[in-house]
C-alpha positions as CSV (number, residue, x, y, z in Angstrom):
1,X,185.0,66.1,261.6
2,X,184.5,66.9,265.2
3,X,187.2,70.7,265.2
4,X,189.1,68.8,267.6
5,X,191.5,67.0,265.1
6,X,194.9,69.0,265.0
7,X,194.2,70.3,261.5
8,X,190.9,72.0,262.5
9,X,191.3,72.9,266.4
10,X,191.7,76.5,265.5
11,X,189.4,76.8,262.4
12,X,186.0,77.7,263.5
13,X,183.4,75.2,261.8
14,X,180.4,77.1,262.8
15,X,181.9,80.0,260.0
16,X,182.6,77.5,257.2
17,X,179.2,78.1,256.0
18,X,179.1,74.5,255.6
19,X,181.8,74.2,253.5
20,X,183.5,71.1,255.8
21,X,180.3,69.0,255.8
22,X,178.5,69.7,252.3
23,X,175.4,71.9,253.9
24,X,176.8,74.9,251.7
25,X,173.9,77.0,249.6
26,X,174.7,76.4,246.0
27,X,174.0,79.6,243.9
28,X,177.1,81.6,244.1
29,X,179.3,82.6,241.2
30,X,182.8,83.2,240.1
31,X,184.2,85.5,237.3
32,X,187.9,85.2,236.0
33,X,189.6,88.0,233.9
34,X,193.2,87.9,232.8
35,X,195.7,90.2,232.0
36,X,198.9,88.6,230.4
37,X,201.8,89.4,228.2
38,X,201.9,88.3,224.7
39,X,202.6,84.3,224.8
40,X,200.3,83.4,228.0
41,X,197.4,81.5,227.1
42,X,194.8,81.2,229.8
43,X,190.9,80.1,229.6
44,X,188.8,77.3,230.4
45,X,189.7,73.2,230.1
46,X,187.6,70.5,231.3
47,X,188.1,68.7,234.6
48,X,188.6,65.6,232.6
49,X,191.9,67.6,231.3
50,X,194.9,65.1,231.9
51,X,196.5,68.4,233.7
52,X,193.9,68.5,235.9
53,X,194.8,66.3,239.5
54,X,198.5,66.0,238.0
55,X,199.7,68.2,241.0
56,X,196.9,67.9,243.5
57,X,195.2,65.4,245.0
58,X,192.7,66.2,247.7
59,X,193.4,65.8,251.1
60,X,190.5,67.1,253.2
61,X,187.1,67.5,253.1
62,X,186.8,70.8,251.7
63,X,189.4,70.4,248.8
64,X,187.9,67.1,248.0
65,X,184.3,69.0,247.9
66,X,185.4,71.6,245.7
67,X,187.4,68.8,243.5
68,X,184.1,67.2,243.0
69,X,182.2,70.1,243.0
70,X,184.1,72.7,240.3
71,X,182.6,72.1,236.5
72,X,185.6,73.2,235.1
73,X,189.0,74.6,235.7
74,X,190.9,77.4,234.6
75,X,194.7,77.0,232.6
76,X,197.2,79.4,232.9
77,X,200.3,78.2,230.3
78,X,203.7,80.0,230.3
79,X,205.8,78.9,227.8
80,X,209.1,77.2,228.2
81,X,212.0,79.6,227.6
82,X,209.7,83.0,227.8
83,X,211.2,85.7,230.6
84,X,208.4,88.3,230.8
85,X,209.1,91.4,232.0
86,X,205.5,92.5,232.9
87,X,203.2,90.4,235.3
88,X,200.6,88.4,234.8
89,X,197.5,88.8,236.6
90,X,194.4,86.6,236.9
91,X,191.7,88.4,239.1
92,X,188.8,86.5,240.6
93,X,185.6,87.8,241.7
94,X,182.6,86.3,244.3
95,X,179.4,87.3,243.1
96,X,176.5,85.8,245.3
97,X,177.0,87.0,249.0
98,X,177.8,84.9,251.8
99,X,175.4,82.8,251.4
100,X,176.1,81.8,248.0
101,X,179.1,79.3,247.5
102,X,181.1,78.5,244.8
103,X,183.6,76.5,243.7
104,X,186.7,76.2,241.4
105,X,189.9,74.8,240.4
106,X,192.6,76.5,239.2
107,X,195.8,75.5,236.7
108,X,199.4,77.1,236.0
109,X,202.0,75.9,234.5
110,X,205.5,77.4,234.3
111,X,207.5,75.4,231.5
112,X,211.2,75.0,232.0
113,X,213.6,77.9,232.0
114,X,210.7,80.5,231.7
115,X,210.4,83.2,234.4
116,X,207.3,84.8,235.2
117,X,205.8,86.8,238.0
118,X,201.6,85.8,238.1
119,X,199.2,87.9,240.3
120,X,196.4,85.6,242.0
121,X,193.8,88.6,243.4
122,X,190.5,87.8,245.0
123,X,187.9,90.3,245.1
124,X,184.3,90.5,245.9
125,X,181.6,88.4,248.1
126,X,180.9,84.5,248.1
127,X,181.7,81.1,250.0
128,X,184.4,80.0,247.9
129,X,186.6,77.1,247.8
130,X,189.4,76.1,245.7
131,X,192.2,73.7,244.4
132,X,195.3,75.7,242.4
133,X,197.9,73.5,241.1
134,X,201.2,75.1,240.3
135,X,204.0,73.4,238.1
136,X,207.0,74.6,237.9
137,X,209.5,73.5,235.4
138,X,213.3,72.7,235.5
139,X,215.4,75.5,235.6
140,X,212.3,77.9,235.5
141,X,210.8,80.6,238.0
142,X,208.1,82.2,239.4
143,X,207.2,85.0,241.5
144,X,203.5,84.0,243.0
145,X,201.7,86.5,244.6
146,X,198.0,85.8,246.0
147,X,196.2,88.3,247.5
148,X,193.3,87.8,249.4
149,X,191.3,91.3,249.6
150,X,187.4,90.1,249.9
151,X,184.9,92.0,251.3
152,X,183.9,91.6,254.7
153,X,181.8,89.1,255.2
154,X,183.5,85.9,252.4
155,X,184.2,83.0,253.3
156,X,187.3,81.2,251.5
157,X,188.7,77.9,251.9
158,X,192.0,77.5,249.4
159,X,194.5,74.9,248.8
160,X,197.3,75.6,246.6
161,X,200.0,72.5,246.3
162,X,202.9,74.0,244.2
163,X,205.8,71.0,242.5
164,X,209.1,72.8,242.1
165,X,211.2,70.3,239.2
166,X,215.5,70.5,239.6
167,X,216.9,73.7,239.8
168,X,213.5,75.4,240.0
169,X,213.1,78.7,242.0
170,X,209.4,80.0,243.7
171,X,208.9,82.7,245.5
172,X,205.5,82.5,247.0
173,X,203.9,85.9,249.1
174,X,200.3,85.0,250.5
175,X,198.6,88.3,251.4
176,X,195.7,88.2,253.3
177,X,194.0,91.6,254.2
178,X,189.6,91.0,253.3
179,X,187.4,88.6,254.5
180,X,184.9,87.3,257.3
181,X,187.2,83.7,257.5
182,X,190.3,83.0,254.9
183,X,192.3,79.7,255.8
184,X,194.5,79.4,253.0
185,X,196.9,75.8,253.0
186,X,200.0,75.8,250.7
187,X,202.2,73.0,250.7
188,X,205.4,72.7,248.2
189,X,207.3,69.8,247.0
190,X,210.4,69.2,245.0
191,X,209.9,66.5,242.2
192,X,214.1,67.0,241.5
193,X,217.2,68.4,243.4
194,X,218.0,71.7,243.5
195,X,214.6,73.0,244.3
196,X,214.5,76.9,246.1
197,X,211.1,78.1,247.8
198,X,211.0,81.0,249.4
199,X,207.2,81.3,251.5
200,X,206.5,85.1,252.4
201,X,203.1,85.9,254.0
202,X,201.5,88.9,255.3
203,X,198.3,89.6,256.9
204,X,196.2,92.3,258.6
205,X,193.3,91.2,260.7
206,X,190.5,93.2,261.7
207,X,187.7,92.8,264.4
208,X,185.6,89.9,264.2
209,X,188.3,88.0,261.6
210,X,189.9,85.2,261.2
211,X,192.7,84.3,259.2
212,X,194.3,81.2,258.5
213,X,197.9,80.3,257.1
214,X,198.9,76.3,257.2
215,X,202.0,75.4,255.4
216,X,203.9,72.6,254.0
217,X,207.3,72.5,253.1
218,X,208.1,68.5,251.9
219,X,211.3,67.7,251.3
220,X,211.6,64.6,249.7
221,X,214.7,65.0,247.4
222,X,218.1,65.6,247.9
223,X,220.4,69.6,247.9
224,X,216.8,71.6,248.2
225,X,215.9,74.7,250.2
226,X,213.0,76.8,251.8
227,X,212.8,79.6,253.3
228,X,210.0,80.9,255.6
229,X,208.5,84.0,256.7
230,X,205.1,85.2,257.4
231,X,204.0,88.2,259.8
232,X,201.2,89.4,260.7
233,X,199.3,92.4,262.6
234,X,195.8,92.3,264.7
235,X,193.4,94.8,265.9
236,X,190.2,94.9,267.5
237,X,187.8,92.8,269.4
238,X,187.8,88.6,268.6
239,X,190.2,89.1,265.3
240,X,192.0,86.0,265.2
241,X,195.0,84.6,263.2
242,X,196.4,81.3,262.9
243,X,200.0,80.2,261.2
244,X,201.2,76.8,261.1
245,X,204.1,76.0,259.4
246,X,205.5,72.2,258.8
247,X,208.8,71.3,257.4
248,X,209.5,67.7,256.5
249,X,212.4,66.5,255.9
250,X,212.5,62.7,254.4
251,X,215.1,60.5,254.9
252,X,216.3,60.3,251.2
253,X,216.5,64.8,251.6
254,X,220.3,64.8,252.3
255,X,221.5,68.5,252.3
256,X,218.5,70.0,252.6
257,X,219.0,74.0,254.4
258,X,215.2,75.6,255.2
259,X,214.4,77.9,258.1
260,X,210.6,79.1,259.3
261,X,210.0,81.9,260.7
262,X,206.6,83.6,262.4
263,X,206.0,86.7,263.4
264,X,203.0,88.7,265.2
265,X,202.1,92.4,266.3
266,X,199.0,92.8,268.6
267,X,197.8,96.2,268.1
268,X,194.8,96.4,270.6
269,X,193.5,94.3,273.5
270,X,190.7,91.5,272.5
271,X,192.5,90.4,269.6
272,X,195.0,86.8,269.1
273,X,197.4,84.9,267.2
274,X,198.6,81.4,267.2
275,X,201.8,80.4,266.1
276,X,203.1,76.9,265.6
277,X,206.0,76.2,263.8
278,X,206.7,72.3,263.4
279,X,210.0,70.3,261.7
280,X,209.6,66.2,261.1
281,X,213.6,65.3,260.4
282,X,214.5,62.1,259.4
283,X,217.6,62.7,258.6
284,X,221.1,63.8,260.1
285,X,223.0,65.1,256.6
286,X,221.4,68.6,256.4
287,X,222.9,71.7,255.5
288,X,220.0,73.6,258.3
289,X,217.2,73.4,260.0
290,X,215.7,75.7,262.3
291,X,212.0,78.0,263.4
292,X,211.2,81.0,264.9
293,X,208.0,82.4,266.1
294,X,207.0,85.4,268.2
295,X,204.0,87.5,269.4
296,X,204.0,90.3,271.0
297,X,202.6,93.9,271.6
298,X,203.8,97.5,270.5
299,X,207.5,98.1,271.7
300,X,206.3,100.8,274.6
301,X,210.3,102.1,273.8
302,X,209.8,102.9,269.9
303,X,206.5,104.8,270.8
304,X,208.0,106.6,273.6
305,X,211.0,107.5,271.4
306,X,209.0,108.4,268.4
307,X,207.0,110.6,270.6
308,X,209.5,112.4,272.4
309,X,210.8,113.8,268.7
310,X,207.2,115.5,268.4
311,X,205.4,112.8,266.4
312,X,202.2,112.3,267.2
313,X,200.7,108.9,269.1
314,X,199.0,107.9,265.9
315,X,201.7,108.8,263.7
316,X,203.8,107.0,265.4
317,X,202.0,103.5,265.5
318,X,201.4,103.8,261.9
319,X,205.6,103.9,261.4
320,X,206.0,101.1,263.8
321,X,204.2,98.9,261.9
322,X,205.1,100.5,258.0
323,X,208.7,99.4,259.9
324,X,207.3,95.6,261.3
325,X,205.9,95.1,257.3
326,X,208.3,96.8,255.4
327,X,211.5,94.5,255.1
328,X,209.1,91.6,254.3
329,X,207.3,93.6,250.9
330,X,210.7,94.6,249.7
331,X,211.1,91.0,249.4
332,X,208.3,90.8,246.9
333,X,210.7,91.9,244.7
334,X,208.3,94.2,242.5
335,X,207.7,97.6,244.3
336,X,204.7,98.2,241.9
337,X,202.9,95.3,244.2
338,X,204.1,95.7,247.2
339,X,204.0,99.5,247.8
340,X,200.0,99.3,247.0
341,X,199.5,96.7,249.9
342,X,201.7,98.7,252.7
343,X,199.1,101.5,251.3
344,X,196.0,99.0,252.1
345,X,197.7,98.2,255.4
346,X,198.3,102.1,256.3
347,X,194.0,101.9,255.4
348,X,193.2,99.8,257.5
349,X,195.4,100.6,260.4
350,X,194.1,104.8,260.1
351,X,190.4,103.3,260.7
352,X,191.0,101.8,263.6
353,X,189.4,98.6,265.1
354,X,186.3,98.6,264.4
């Protein structure tokens, strides 16, 4: 692996603290604490479990390396038929600094007609990577929400692959806000028809970062959707984001309606974002198909209007992009986890770049 294949030309090697070619320091750790309603089971299975590979199957040299390097993976089980009204939340913390790396593998299952909304939050300090398997059964579904808030200097390398059976429904919002380099690859697929994905993503890139989005949206089966939307905002010198989305569309997905969409705010000279939205069609008999991306700077008119009511320069960026995030968290669904990240946003946006 050379960085100039099309999957790695924007991913910086040099930061993968050797995650890409297995010359990674061993040593770092990972704790796990869950907070579920009554009914959730969660805790520790072997990597021998029959579960375990069901879903994913590694694809690169980074998920294949934490396959073969995790000593055992972590279950998350929500019953068929249980509608909880609280969320479940499943917190993992880096221990062991940057140069520490650690690895795991991660399990939930979502058994048919259940509905569920499951909090993924990363904390802490470590070279991590990851495998998480999501399946989703018929008729069920679940509100996803992984947040990606490590301290400044972690490395972490994810994929999540997430199997939607008929009639299933996932809503999936990737929120990326702490880290030195996060490249994050989701992909979905729909085992049945009737599958509904909806892919939210939001991110906030600082000096000196760089954060990386790569979806998947496969459809294979016929009468399935997805929907699409990530933004993202960047300040300060050398912060860097990537997105790139891929829709396929097999030749067997007749009726299949999805639409990508990209969006990013550059806050401050010094700082970029690529976008690349892709669609592979094989098929005529669709329902819709279409992207979207933009980047661009502050609109000079908002400011200028917002100014000329007597709010100050500051104050008035800071409602510019509350505005540019806002529409995108309400769809979260669940105010008590999206109004606390537009508050980590507003954070980082009142300190500045660095």
């Amino acid at each position: 692996m050379t960085g100039r294949e099309e999957e790695w030309r924007f991913t910086p090697l040099r930061r993968l603290a050797g995650l890409h070619d297995a010359t990674f320091t061993p040593g770092g750790r990972i704790t796990r604490t869950l907070h579920a309603p009554e009914g959730v089971t969660g805790g520790v299975v072997s990597m021998d479990d029959p579960r375990v590979g069901a879903v994913l199957t590694p694809f690169d040299r980074i998920s294949a390396q934490a396959r073969s390097a995790a000593t055992e993976a972590y279950a998350v089980v929500i019953p068929a038929a249980a509608v909880l009204t609280e969320p479940i939340r499943l917190t993992v913390t880096g221990e062991g600094g940057r140069d520490a790396a650690a690895f795991g593998h991660t399990l939930i299952e979502v058994g048919a007609h259940a509905e569920a909304t499951l909090i993924l939050d990363h904390r802490g300090t470590v070279t991590y990577a990851d495998n998480v398997e999501v399946n989703i059964g018929d008729n069920a579904s679940l509100r996803l929400v992984t947040i990606q808030d490590w301290d400044g200097d972690t490395v972490h390398a994810a994929h999540q692959r997430i199997r939607l059976g008929r009639d299933a429904r996932l809503r999936h919002a990737a929120v990326t806000l702490g880290g030195s380099l996060v490249r994050l690859f989701t992909t979905v697929e729909y085992a049945e028809r009737g599958g509904d994905a909806e892919l939210l993503g939001v991110y906030f890139a600082d000096a000196g970062q760089h954060l990386e989005h790569r979806l998947v949206a496969d459809h294979t089966v016929p009468d399935c959707r997805s929907r699409v939307e990530y933004r993202g905002a960047l300040q300060g010198a050398d912060a860097h984001a990537v997105w790139v989305g891929d829709v396929i569309i097999r030749a067997a997905a007749t009726g299949t309606d999805t639409y990508e969409l990209n969006r990013n705010l550059i806050l401050t000279d010094g700082a970029r974002a690529d976008s690349i939205p892709n669609l592979e069609i094989e098929t005529g008999e669709v329902v819709g198909a279409g992207h979207a991306s933009a980047t661009g700077r502050f609109d000079d008119e908002q400011l200028f209007y917002l100014q000329s009511r007597g709010i100050p320069a500051e104050e008035a960026r800071r409602l510019v992009v509350r505005a540019f995030f806002a529409t995108l968290l309400q769809k979260i669904g669940d105010a008590t986890i999206s109004d606390p990240l537009m508050a980590a946003i507003e954070t980082r946006l009142a300190k500045g770049p660095a």
